[in-house]
N, C-alpha and C positions, 0 to 999 in steps of 0.2 A: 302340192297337196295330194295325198293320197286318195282315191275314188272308193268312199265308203257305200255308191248306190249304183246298182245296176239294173240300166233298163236293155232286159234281155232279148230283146226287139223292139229297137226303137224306129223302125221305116226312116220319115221324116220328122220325127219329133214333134208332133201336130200338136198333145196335149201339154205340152212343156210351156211352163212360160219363159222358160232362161235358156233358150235351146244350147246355148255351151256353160250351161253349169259347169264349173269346176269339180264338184263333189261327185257326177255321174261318169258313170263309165257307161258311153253308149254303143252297144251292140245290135247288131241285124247280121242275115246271114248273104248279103249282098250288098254290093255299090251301085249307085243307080243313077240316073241321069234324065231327064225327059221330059219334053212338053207336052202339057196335056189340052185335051181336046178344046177347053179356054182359054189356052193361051200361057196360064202358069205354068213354069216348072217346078218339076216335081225331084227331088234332091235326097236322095238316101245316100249318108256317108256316116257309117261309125265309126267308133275308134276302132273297132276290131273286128271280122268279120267272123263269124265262127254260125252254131248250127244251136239253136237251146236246147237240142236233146242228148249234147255232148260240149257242153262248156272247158273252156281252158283256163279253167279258173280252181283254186285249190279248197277244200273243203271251208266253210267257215269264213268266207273271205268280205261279206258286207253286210251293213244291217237293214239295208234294205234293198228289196229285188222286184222292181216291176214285173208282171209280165204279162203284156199285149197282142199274143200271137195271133198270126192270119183266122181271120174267123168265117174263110168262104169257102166253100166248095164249087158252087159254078157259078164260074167267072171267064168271062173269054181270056184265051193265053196271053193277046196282046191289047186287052181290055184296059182301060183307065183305071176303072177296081182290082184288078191284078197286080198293078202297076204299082198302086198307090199302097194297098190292102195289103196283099201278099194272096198265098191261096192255100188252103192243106190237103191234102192225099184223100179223095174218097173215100179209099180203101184203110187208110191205117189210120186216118187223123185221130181215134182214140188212142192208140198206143201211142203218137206225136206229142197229142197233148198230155198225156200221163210220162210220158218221159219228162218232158218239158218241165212240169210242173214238180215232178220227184229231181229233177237238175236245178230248179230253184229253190229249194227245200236244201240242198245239199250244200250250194254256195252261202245261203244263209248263214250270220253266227249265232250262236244261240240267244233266245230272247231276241230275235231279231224280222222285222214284218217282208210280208210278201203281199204285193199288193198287185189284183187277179184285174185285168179289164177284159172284157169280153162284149163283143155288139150279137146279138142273139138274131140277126137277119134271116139267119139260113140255119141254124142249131139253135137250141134252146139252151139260157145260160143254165137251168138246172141240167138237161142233159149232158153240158161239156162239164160241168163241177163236179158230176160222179165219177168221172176218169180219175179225178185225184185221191178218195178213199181219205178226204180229211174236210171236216165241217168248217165253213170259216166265219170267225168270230160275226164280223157283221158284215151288212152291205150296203150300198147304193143302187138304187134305179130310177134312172129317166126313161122313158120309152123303150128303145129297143138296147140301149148301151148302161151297160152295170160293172160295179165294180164289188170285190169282194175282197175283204182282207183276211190274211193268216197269219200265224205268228210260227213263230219255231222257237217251240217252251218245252222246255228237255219233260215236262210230265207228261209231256203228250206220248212217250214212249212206254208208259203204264199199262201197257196193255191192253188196253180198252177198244173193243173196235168199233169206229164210229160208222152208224149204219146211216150213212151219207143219202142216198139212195130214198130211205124213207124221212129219214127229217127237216132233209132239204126239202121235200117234194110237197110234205104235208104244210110247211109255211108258208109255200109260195102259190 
Protein backbone atom coordinates (compact mmCIF):
# COMPACT_ATOMS: atom_id res chain seq x y z
CA UNK A 1 0.00 0.00 0.00
CA UNK A 2 1.46 3.16 -0.94
CA UNK A 3 1.72 5.86 2.22
CA UNK A 4 -0.65 8.69 1.17
CA UNK A 5 0.02 10.46 4.99
CA UNK A 6 2.88 11.79 6.53
CA UNK A 7 3.67 12.44 9.96
CA UNK A 8 6.66 14.80 9.66
CA UNK A 9 7.70 14.21 13.07
CA UNK A 10 6.32 11.61 14.56
CA UNK A 11 8.77 11.04 18.13
CA UNK A 12 6.79 8.14 19.53
CA UNK A 13 3.58 8.24 18.10
CA UNK A 14 1.72 9.29 21.22
CA UNK A 15 -1.33 10.74 19.49
CA UNK A 16 -1.89 7.79 16.93
CA UNK A 17 -4.31 5.44 17.72
CA UNK A 18 -2.97 2.73 15.03
CA UNK A 19 0.73 3.48 15.74
CA UNK A 20 1.74 1.16 12.48
CA UNK A 21 -0.96 2.45 10.26
CA UNK A 22 -0.23 1.25 6.92
CA UNK A 23 -1.34 4.52 5.21
CA UNK A 24 1.40 6.77 7.29
CA UNK A 25 4.78 7.33 6.46
CA UNK A 26 6.21 8.01 9.87
CA UNK A 27 9.19 10.32 10.03
CA UNK A 28 11.47 12.00 12.94
CA UNK A 29 14.79 13.20 12.62
CA UNK A 30 16.16 10.50 15.07
CA UNK A 31 16.16 6.95 16.48
CA UNK A 32 15.74 6.82 19.98
CA UNK A 33 15.82 4.38 22.66
CA UNK A 34 15.25 5.06 26.53
CA UNK A 35 13.92 4.69 29.87
CA UNK A 36 12.41 7.21 31.38
CA UNK A 37 12.43 8.51 34.73
CA UNK A 38 9.08 6.01 35.60
CA UNK A 39 10.20 3.24 34.45
CA UNK A 40 8.49 3.37 30.66
CA UNK A 41 10.38 3.31 27.70
CA UNK A 42 10.33 5.70 25.51
CA UNK A 43 10.80 4.49 21.65
CA UNK A 44 11.25 6.72 18.52
CA UNK A 45 11.62 4.73 15.33
CA UNK A 46 10.42 6.00 11.96
CA UNK A 47 10.39 4.74 8.84
CA UNK A 48 12.81 7.34 7.64
CA UNK A 49 14.94 9.59 9.41
CA UNK A 50 15.32 12.72 7.62
CA UNK A 51 15.18 16.72 9.02
CA UNK A 52 11.42 18.54 8.18
CA UNK A 53 13.11 21.50 7.05
CA UNK A 54 14.51 19.45 4.08
CA UNK A 55 12.34 16.46 3.27
CA UNK A 56 13.27 13.52 0.88
CA UNK A 57 10.20 13.43 -0.52
CA UNK A 58 9.12 14.78 -4.13
CA UNK A 59 6.80 17.81 -4.58
CA UNK A 60 3.10 16.79 -4.31
CA UNK A 61 3.63 13.48 -2.68
CA UNK A 62 0.53 12.94 0.04
CA UNK A 63 -2.76 14.38 1.06
CA UNK A 64 -2.16 14.76 4.09
CA UNK A 65 0.91 15.89 6.37
CA UNK A 66 0.91 16.14 10.15
CA UNK A 67 3.15 18.25 11.61
CA UNK A 68 4.06 18.19 15.35
CA UNK A 69 7.41 19.65 15.89
CA UNK A 70 9.46 20.15 19.10
CA UNK A 71 7.78 22.99 20.76
CA UNK A 72 10.48 23.62 23.66
CA UNK A 73 13.10 25.88 24.06
CA UNK A 74 14.39 25.13 27.54
CA UNK A 75 14.53 21.86 28.29
CA UNK A 76 17.49 20.07 30.00
CA UNK A 77 19.91 18.19 27.07
CA UNK A 78 19.52 15.00 28.79
CA UNK A 79 16.01 15.82 30.30
CA UNK A 80 12.83 13.46 30.00
CA UNK A 81 11.10 16.46 27.99
CA UNK A 82 13.95 16.55 25.54
CA UNK A 83 13.91 13.24 25.31
CA UNK A 84 10.45 12.59 24.65
CA UNK A 85 9.58 16.35 23.02
CA UNK A 86 12.37 17.15 20.99
CA UNK A 87 13.82 20.78 21.50
CA UNK A 88 14.29 23.79 18.88
CA UNK A 89 17.23 26.34 18.34
CA UNK A 90 16.56 29.41 20.48
CA UNK A 91 18.20 31.23 18.03
CA UNK A 92 16.42 30.19 14.69
CA UNK A 93 13.37 28.10 15.94
CA UNK A 94 11.40 30.79 13.69
CA UNK A 95 13.21 30.30 10.58
CA UNK A 96 12.90 26.13 11.68
CA UNK A 97 9.53 26.42 11.95
CA UNK A 98 8.82 28.46 8.76
CA UNK A 99 10.95 26.14 6.74
CA UNK A 100 9.25 23.13 8.30
CA UNK A 101 6.04 24.39 7.57
CA UNK A 102 6.79 25.83 3.70
CA UNK A 103 8.33 21.80 3.49
CA UNK A 104 4.91 20.54 4.38
CA UNK A 105 3.24 22.85 2.09
CA UNK A 106 5.43 21.55 -0.71
CA UNK A 107 5.05 17.57 -0.06
CA UNK A 108 1.41 18.38 0.05
CA UNK A 109 -0.80 17.51 -3.26
CA UNK A 110 -2.90 19.82 -4.16
CA UNK A 111 -6.31 20.11 -2.40
CA UNK A 112 -4.57 18.42 0.10
CA UNK A 113 -4.69 19.00 4.38
CA UNK A 114 -1.91 19.89 6.74
CA UNK A 115 -2.79 19.39 9.87
CA UNK A 116 -0.50 22.05 12.53
CA UNK A 117 -0.30 20.42 16.35
CA UNK A 118 1.61 22.70 18.45
CA UNK A 119 1.48 22.70 22.83
CA UNK A 120 1.88 26.49 23.48
CA UNK A 121 3.99 25.86 26.95
CA UNK A 122 6.91 27.84 26.28
CA UNK A 123 5.78 29.92 22.67
CA UNK A 124 2.46 31.02 22.16
CA UNK A 125 0.51 28.94 19.25
CA UNK A 126 -0.45 32.38 17.78
CA UNK A 127 3.23 33.36 17.97
CA UNK A 128 4.52 30.09 16.23
CA UNK A 129 1.56 30.42 13.37
CA UNK A 130 2.97 33.66 12.12
CA UNK A 131 6.16 31.97 11.05
CA UNK A 132 3.97 30.49 8.31
CA UNK A 133 2.38 33.73 6.53
CA UNK A 134 -0.84 31.53 5.86
CA UNK A 135 -4.23 31.61 7.90
CA UNK A 136 -5.50 28.34 8.73
CA UNK A 137 -8.96 27.34 7.86
CA UNK A 138 -9.85 26.22 11.59
CA UNK A 139 -8.69 25.12 14.90
CA UNK A 140 -8.82 23.14 18.07
CA UNK A 141 -7.94 23.96 21.67
CA UNK A 142 -7.73 22.40 24.77
CA UNK A 143 -5.61 24.15 27.22
CA UNK A 144 -2.25 24.56 26.28
CA UNK A 145 -2.26 21.92 23.07
CA UNK A 146 -4.08 23.20 19.68
CA UNK A 147 -4.28 22.10 16.45
CA UNK A 148 -4.83 24.04 13.27
CA UNK A 149 -5.61 22.84 9.88
CA UNK A 150 -4.56 23.98 6.27
CA UNK A 151 -5.25 22.98 3.07
CA UNK A 152 -3.13 23.42 -0.08
CA UNK A 153 -5.98 24.96 -2.54
CA UNK A 154 -4.16 26.07 -5.73
CA UNK A 155 -6.32 29.70 -5.07
CA UNK A 156 -4.43 30.36 -2.41
CA UNK A 157 -1.84 31.34 -4.89
CA UNK A 158 -4.03 34.49 -5.90
CA UNK A 159 -2.15 36.79 -4.74
CA UNK A 160 -3.72 37.94 -1.81
CA UNK A 161 -1.59 38.43 1.19
CA UNK A 162 -2.93 37.07 4.16
CA UNK A 163 -2.17 39.32 7.05
CA UNK A 164 -1.77 36.40 9.50
CA UNK A 165 -0.20 38.37 12.16
CA UNK A 166 -3.49 40.56 12.67
CA UNK A 167 -6.33 38.17 12.15
CA UNK A 168 -4.88 35.47 13.93
CA UNK A 169 -4.29 37.70 16.79
CA UNK A 170 -7.56 39.63 16.73
CA UNK A 171 -9.65 36.09 17.20
CA UNK A 172 -7.80 34.75 19.62
Amino acid sequence: MKKVILDACCGSRMFWFDKKNPSVLFMDNRRLKTKLCDGRILEINPDVVADFRNMPFPDNSFYLVVFDPPHLLRAGENSWLAAKYGKLNEKMWRYDLHQGFSECMRVLKPNGTLVFKWNEDQISVGECALNFGKEPLFGFRRGKTHFLVYMKINDCERREKWTTQYTYQSRH
